[in-house]
N, C-alpha and C positions, 0 to 999 in steps of 0.2 A: 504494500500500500504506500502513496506517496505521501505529499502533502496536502490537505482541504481546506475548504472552506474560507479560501480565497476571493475577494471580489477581484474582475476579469480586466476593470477598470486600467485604463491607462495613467500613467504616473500624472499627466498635465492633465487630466480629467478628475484625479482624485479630491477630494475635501481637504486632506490632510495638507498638500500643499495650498489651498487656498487659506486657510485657516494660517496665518506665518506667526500667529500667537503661538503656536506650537513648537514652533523652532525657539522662539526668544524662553519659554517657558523651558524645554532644554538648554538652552546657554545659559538658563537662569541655576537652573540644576546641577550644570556643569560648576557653574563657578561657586554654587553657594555651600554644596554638600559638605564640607567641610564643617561646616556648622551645625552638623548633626549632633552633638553634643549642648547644644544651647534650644531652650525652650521658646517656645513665641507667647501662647497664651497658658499651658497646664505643665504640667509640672515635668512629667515624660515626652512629650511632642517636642516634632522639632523642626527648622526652617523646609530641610527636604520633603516632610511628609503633606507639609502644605501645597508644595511645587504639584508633589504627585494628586495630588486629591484636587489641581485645579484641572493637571492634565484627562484626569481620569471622568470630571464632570463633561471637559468637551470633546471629550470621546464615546460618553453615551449620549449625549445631542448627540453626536455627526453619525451616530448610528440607530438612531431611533429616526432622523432624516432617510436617512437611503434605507431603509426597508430593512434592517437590521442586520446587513451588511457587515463584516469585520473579517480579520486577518487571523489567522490562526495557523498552526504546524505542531505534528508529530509529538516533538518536543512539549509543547503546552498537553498534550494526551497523559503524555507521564507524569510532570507536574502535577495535575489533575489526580493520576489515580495517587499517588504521593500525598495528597490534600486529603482522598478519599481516607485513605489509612490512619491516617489522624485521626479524622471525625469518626471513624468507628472503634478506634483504640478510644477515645472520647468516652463514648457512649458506653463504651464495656466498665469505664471506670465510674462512672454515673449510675450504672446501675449493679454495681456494685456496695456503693450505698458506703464506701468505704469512708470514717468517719477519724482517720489518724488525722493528724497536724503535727505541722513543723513549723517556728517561727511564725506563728500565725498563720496558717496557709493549711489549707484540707488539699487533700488530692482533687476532688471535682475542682477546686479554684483552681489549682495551678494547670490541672489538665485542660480547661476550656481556656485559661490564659497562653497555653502554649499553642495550642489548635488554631485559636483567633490571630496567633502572630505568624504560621503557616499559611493559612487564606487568606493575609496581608502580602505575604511574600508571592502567592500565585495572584490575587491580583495586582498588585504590582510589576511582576514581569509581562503578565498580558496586555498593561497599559502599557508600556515602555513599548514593546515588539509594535502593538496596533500604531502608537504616536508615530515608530521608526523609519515604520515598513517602507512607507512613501516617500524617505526623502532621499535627495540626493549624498553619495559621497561628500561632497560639498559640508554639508551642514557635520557628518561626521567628523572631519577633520575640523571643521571650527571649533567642535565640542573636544576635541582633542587638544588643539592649541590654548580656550580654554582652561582643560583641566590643569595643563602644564605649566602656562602663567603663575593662572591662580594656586597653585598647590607651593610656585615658587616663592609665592609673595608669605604663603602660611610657614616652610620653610625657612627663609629669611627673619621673619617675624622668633622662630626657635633658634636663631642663628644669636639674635641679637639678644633675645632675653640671657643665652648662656655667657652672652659679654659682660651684659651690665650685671648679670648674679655676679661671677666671676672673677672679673677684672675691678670693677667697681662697688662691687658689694651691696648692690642694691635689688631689691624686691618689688619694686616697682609694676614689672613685668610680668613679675609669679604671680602677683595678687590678682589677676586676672581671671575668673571665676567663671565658669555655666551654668545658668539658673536652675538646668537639670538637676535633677535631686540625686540621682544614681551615678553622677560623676563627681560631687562635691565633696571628697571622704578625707579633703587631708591636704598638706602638702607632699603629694606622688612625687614632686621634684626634686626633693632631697630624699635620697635611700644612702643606706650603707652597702655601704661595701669594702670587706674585709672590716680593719680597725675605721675607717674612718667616713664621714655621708659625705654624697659627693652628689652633684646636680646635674640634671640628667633633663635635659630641655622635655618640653611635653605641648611646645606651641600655643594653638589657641584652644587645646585637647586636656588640659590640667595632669592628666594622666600619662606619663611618657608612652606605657603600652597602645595607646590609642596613636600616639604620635608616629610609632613607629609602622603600625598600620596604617596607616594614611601615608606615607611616604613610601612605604615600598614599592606597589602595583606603580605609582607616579612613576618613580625614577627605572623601571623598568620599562615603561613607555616612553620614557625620553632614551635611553639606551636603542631599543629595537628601533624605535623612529627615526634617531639619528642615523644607525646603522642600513636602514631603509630609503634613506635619504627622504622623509616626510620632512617636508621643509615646515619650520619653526618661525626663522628670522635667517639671517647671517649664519654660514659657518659656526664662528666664536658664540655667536649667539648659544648655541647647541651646549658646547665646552664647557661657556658660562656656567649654564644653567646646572648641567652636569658637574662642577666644583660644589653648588649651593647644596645641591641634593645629597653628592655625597658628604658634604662639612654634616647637614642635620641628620643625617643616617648615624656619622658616628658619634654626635654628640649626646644622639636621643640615646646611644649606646641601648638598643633594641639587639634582643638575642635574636627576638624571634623575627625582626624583621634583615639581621645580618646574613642568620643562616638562609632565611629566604632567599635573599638575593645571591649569595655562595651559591646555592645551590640552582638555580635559575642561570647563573651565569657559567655553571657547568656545561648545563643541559645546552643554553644558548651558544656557547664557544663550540662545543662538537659537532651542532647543526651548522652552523657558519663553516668549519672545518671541512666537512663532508662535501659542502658545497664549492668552497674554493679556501686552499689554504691560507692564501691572502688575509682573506675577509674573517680570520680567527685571531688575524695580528692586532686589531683594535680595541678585543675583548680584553686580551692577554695584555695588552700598554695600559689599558683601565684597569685592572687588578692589581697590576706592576706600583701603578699610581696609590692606589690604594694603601698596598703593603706597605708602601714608602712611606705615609702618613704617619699609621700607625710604630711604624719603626721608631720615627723622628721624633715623636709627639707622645705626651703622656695619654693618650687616649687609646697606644697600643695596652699597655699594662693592666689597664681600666678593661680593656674588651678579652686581654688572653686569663685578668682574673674570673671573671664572671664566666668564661669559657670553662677554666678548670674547678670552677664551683660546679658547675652542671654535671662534671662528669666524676667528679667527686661527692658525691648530694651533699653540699655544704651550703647551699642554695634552698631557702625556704622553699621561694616559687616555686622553684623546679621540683624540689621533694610532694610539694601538695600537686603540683600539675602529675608526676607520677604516680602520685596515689590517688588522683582521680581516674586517670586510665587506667591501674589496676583494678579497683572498685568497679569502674566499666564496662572490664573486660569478664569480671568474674558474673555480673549482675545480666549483659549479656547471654553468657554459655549457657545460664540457668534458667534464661529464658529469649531463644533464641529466634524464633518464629514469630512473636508477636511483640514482642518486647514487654516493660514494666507500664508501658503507658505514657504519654505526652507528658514531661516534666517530673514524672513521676522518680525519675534517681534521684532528685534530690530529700526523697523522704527514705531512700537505700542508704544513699553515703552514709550518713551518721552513724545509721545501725550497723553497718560493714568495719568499722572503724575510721571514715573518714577523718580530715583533719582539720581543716575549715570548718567550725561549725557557726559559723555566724551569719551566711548568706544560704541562698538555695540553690546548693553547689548542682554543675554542671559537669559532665566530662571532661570539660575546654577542650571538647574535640569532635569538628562536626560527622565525623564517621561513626565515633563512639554513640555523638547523640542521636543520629537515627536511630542504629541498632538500639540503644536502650530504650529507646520511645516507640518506635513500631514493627522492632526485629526484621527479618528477612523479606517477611512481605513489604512492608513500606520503603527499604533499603532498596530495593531492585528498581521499583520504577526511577527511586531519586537518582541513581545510579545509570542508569537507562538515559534519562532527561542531561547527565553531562556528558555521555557517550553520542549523544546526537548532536549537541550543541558543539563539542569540541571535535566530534570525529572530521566534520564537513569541516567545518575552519582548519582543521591541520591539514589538508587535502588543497584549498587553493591559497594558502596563508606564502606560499614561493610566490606566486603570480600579483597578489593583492596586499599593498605594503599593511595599508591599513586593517587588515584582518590579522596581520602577522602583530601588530602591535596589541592589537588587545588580545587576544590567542593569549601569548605570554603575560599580559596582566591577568586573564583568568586565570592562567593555573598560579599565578603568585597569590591570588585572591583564597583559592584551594590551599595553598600551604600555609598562609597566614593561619588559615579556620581549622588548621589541624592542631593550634594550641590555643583559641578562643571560643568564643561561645554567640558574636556579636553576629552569627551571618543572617539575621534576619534586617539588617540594615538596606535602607535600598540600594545603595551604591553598589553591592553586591549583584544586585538582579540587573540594574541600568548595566553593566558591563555584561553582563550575558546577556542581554538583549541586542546590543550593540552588537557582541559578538558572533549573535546569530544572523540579525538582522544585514549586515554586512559581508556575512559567508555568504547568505544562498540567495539574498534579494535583489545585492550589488553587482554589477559587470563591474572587471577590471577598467573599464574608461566610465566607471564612475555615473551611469546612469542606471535607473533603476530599471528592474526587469522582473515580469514574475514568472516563477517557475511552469517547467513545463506541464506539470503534472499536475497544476493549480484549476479550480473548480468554485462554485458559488457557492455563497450558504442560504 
């Protein structure tokens, strides 16, 4: 079976290009996300979800107009039965009648809270793909250039607070706060490490872990982009940008977003190699660069300490993030078809011997947390849903720069979620939409096309 439920429409014939509030509402996306951590009106909301919930009003007008019309693929099928598994893992725990608590919290609440942030995540990938489908190349690279600016200026912004902490001794910068209530817990900026605390930028993120997730997928699209020749600005322009990104990568001193990128710039240097050995020299001068930093500068000692914390467990984090994947993995095995239910590990941890008991721990691992929320059945489709998404992109990602650039920010987005918990954020889905929308909608000269195997609803 192909793809459905396609309208047949011509790209100059669609809504979506007439509608240009749609582009700006993505450029608006592109550059705001970043502010996901900051509230507008309630306490948990945040500037993106309002972007998406204006996109998503005029996209049920423009489809309540044409006879109900909309874009769909394969991909959205599995999502779907992935949602479905939720909702009946849900209901198995509802009526269940199960009456435990943790930190305030029963299983039916936390189950219907985790389910409702699942059916946020499918719809929100189906608004993003429907907004996408129509536009040109064009608008994709703006939202690209976009996110690259803007992430430089957030960047910068972590650049400069760790001067003025630093150099100048001022807090000025740190005191900079998000009205969210779930990111307010402290100052995250100063941690120890070994004898002594040391500061650890965290942007306009309060958090360094958030900081460094937000900077990895970037600087990986400015890598494959530069290397793709997607033009930016200038040459140096590129270079620039690429000093800025790696200064706040190593200042946020992110593990998890170092070994991201180590490990991305593996995968990435052997592809380039394959290709032409040439094109592996540029990776190899950026790594070179790198090391050289770290060598020169107290900021190697800072990253090979926390390195041999990790593999030492001398490292809190990393001791609780391992004893959440063990607890995971054990909590899985014992029930491995259907899982514990939506949210439902964090009423396990505790009793397993968890070690965090103060939140409503999670696996920090979004593989773990399928498995322990809807076991094998709900695992498959989700798994299914990135094997379509990424299969088709790594197939024309040599011919189409731009598919090649966010390709590698999906799977850095996949490695980051392999020691967080946060993937129900939309920025997550906006890049797999992108990424799909771009594989199979876009011709390489950048206008749109619909497939051939496309059909009405």
């Amino acid at each position: 079976m192909g793809m459905s439920a396609f309208s047949p429409r011509s790209p100059s014939q669609s809504p979506i290009r007439e509608f240009r509030i749609k582009d700006w509402l993505l450029y608006a996306f592109a550059a705001l996300y970043p502010l996901m951590v900051f509230s507008v009106f309630f306490s948990r909301d945040s500037v993106p979800l309002w972007i998406v919930v204006l996109l998503a009003a005029l996209l049920l007008a423009e489809v309540l107009q044409h006879n109900g019309e909309f874009w769909t693929e394969r991909s959205m099928t599995y999502l779907f039965l992935f949602l479905v598994a939720y909702v009946c893992s849900t209901y198995r725990i509802l009526d269940a009648d199960a009456n435990m608590t943790w930190l305030g919290r029963t299983q039916a609440d936390r189950a219907v809270s985790t389910t409702l942030r699942v059916a946020y995540v499918v719809a929100v990938f189906f608004t993003f793909v429907n907004v996408l489908a129509s536009t040109s190349e064009d608008v994709i690279r703006r939202i690209f250039v976009i996110q690259i600016w803007c992430g430089a200026i957030v960047a910068l912004f972590g650049i400069l607070q760790f001067l003025t902490y630093t150099i100048l001794g001022s807090d000025v910068l740190t005191r900079i706060e998000p009205t969210n209530e779930t990111f307010g817990k402290g100052a995250y900026y100063l941690q120890k490490i070994g004898s002594e605390r040391v500061f650890r930028a965290s942007g306009i993120f309060k958090e360094p872990s958030s900081f460094g997730f937000f900077l990895a997928p970037l600087i990986v699209k400015l890598i494959v982009g530069t290397a793709r020749n997607v033009k930016i600005g200038a040459r140096w322009t590129s270079y620039a940008l690429l000093a800025i990104y790696g200064f706040a990568v190593l200042i946020n001193v992110s593990l998890t977003g170092i070994l991201t990128l180590a490990v991305l710039a593996a995968f990435f240097l052997i592809s380039r190699i394959r290709r032409s050995p040439v094109g592996g020299i540029g990776v190899v001068a950026l790594v070179c660069c790198v090391a050289a930093v770290l060598v020169v500068t107290p900021l190697g000692s800072l990253v090979g300490y926390r390195i041999s914390n990790i593999f030492e467990f001398r490292d809190p984090s990393t001791i609780d993030r391992v004893s959440r994947i063990a607890i995971g993995a054990v909590v899985f095995m014992n029930h491995p078809w259907a899982g514990v239910g939506p949210g439902i590990f964090a009423f396990w941890y505790p009793a397993l011997g968890g070690l965090d008991r103060s939140t409503m721990a999670t696996p920090l691992n979004i593989w773990l947390n399928v498995l322990t929320d809807v076991g094998i059945i709900g695992f498959i489709p989700f798994v299914a849903f990135l094997y379509r998404v990424l299969h088709k992109a790594n197939r024309v990602r040599k011919q189409v720069p731009m598919v090649a650039v966010y390709f590698w920010s999906a799977l850095s987005y996949l490695l980051l979620l392999s020691t967080t918990d946060i993937w129900y954020i939309e920025i997550v889905w906006f890049e797999f939409a992108v990424l799909l929308v771009i594989s199979r909608f876009i011709a390489p000269n950048g206008i749109t096309v619909l497939p051939q195997d496309s059909s009405t609803t």
